[in-house]
C-alpha positions as CSV (number, residue, x, y, z in Angstrom):
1,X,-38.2,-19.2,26.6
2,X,-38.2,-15.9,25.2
3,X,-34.6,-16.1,25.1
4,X,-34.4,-19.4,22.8
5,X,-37.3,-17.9,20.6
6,X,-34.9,-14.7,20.2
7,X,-31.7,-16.7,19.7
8,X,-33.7,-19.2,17.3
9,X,-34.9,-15.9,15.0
10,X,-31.6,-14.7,15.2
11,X,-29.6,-17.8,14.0
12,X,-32.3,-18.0,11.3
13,X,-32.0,-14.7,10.2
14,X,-28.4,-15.4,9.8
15,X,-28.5,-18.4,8.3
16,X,-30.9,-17.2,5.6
17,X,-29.1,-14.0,5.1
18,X,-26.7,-15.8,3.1
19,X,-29.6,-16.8,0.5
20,X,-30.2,-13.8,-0.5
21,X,-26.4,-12.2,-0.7
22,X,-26.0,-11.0,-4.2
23,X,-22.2,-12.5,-5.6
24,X,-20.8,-10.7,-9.1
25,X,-20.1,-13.4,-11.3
26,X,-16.1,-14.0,-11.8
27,X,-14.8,-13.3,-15.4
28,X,-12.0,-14.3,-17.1
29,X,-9.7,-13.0,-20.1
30,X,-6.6,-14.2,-22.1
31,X,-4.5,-12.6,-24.5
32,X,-1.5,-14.4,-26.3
33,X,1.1,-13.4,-28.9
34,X,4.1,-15.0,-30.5
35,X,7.4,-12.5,-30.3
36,X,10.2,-13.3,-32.7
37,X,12.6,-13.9,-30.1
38,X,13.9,-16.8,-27.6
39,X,12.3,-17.2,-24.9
40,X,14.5,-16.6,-22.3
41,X,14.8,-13.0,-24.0
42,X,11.3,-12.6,-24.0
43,X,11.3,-13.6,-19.9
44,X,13.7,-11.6,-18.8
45,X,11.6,-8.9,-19.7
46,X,8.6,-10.1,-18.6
47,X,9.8,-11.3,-15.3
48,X,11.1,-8.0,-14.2
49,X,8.2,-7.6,-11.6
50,X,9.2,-3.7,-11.8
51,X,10.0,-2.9,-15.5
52,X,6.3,-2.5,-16.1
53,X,6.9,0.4,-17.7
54,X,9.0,-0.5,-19.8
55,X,6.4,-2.1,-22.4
56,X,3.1,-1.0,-20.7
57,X,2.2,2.4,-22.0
58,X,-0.9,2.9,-19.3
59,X,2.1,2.3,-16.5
60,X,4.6,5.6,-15.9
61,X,6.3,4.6,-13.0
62,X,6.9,1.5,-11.1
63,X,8.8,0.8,-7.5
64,X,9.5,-2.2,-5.6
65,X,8.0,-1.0,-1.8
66,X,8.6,-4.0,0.1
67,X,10.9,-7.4,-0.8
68,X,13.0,-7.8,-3.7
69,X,12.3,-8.2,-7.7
70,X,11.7,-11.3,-9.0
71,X,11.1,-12.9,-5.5
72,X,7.5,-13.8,-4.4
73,X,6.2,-11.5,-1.5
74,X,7.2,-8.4,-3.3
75,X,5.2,-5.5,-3.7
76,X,5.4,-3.0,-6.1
77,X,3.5,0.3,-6.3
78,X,2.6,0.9,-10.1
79,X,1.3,4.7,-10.9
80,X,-1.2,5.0,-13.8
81,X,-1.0,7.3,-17.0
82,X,-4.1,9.2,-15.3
83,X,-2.2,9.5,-11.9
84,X,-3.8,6.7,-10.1
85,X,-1.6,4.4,-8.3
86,X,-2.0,1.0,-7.3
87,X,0.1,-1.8,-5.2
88,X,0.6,-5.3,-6.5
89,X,1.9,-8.5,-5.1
90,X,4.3,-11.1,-6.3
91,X,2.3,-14.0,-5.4
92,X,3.6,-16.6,-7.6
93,X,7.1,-16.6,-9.3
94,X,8.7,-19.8,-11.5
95,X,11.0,-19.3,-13.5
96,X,11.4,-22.8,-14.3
97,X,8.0,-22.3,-16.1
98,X,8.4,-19.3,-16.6
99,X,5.4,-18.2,-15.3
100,X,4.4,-15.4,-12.5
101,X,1.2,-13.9,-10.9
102,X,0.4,-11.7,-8.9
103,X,-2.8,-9.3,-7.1
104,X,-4.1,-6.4,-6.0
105,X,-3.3,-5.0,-2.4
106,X,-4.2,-1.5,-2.3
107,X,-4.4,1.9,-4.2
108,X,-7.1,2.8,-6.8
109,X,-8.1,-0.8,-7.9
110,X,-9.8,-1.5,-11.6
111,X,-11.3,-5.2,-10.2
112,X,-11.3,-7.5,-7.3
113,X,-10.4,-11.1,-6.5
114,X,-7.7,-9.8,-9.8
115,X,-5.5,-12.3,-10.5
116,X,-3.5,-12.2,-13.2
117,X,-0.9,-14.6,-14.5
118,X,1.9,-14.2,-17.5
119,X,4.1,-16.9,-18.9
120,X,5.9,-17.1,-21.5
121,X,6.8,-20.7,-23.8
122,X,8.6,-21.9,-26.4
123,X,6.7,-21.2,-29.8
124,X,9.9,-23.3,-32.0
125,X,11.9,-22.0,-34.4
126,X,13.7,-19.4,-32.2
127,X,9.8,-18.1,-31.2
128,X,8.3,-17.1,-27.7
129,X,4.4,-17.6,-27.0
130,X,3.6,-15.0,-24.5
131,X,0.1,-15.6,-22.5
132,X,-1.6,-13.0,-20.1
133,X,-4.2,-14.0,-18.7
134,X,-6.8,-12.8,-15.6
135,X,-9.7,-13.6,-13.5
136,X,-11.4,-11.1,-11.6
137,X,-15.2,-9.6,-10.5
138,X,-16.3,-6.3,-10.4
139,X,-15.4,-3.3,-7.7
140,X,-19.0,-3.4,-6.8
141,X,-19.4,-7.3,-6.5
142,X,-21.6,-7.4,-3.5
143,X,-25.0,-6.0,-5.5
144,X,-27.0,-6.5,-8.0
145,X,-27.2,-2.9,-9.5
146,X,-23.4,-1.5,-9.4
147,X,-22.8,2.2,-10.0
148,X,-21.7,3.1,-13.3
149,X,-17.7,2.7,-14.0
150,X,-18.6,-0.4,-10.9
151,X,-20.2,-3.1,-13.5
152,X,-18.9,-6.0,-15.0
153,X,-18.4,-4.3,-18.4
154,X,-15.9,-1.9,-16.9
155,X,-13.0,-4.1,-16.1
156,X,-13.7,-6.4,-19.0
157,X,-13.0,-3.7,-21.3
158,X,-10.4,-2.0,-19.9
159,X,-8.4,-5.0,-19.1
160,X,-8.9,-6.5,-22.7
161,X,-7.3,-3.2,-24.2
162,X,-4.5,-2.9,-21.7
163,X,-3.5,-6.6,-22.4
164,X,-3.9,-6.4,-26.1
165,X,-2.0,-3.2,-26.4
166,X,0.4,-4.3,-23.5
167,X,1.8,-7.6,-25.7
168,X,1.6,-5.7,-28.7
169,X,4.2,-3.1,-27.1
170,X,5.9,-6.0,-25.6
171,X,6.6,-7.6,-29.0
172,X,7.9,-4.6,-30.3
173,X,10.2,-3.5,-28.0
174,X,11.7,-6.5,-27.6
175,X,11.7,-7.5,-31.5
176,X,13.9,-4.1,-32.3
177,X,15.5,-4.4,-29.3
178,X,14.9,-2.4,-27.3
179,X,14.6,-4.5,-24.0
């Protein structure tokens, strides 16, 4: 009998555990721009999962560790500005829509459950419509009272500078050409 009672208290404690688990909300940003240039120009820049660099000022270096560019299942290891480094995934690649996302695996993360997406459309008139979008919590989604650089403020305002200055980079390298 004491055994049930024990097991009973113990499934309940369980059970009601999960009431009471704190959850960080899940935010969302988006960032568009129109470039003055095809699309298809515009992708090929964007869908080179390791040029980075190229038109992301916070990124210095950028290597594909494991798979190939451009293929889903490929990881690349991007290093920060500040020396940081951080490994992505390839986790969705079409360039039929031209369109790709990809996550967080490891390194020095900014945000968890990241998942950004880019893709690029048609704007007429020889134009290109680039979208970046993102959803995401905070590193410190599991309480109520996050450390400080751990809140949900953090990552919301770093990743809506990096993508604003990101596409504003992007536009301009490729619009003087220098993609």
């Amino acid at each position: 009998m004491k055994l049930v009672k024990g097991l009973l208290l113990m499934v309940l404690g369980v059970s009601t555990g999960s009431l009471f688990a704190v959850e960080a909300p899940e935010m969302n940003i988006e960032h568009s721009i129109v470039i003055n240039a095809p699309p298809e120009v515009v992708w090929d820049v964007v869908s080179d999962f390791n040029g980075l660099p190229r038109w992301l000022s916070t990124i210095t270096a950028s290597r594909i560790v494991l798979g190939k560019n451009r293929e889903v299942g490929a990881i690349r290891e991007l290093t920060r500005a500040n020396g940081t480094k951080v490994q992505e995934k390839l986790i969705a690649y079409e360039p039929w829509n031209m369109s790709l996302g990809y996550t967080y695996i490891g390194g020095q993360v900014g945000a968890t459950d990241y998942f950004p997406t880019i893709t690029v459309s048609d704007a007429g008139n020889g134009k290109s419509k680039v979208v970046w979008k993102a959803r995401f919590k905070r590193v410190a989604y599991w309480t109520d009272d996050p450390p400080a650089g751990q809140d949900d403020a953090t990552p919301l305002n770093v990743l809506n500078k990096v993508y604003a200055m990101g596409l504003e980079n992007l536009k301009k390298i490729i619009e003087e050409g220098q993609q």
